[in-house]
C-alpha positions, 0 to 999 in steps of 0.5 A, a space after each residue: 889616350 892610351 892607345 896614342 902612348 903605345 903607339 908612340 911607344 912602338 914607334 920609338 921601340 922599331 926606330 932604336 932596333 933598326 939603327 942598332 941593325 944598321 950599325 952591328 956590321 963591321 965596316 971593311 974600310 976600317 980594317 986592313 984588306 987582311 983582316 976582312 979576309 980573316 973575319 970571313 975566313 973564321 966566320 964562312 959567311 958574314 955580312 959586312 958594310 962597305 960604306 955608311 949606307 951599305 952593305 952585303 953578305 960575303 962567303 969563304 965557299 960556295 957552301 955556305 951559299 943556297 940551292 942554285 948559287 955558287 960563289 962568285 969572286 968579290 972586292 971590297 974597299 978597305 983600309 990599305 987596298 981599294 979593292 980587296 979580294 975579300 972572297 966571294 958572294 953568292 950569286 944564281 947558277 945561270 941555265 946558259 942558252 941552249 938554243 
């Protein structure tokens, strides 16, 4: 019976972390096209949502981005503009074909 209560317990734990994960990024529809760009300027990386259920991971530069990526240009919906030209998003160096 012990066991059933810690279990439930843990259960109920990992469910309140993960919809407080869900909900800690700012929404770039409730913002103005230039306040999204200023979020990220002041931060230089920052995971922002899109939509209720989406969400991923902007950059000012390439340098905020890994080994073998660089910077690819990005638009998010907001506020005031459809497609807002928010900054960038990492993405894999291609090797090109050489053949």
């Amino acid at each position: 019976m012990e066991r059933m209560k810690l279990a439930c317990a843990a259960v109920a734990l990992i469910g309140i972390g993960s919809d407080a994960i869900a909900q800690s990024h700012p929404l770039t529809t409730g913002m103005t096209c230039a306040e999204a760009r200023g979020l990220l300027a002041a931060h230089g990386a920052i995971v922002l949502n899109t939509g209720p259920t989406t969400y991923e991971r902007y950059v000012s530069s390439s340098g905020y981005c890994g080994i073998n990526e660089l910077s690819g240009p990005v638009w998010v919906p907001t506020q005031d503009i459809r497609l807002c030209p928010i900054g960038g998003r990492c993405v894999p160096v291609g090797r090109g074909d050489r053949s």
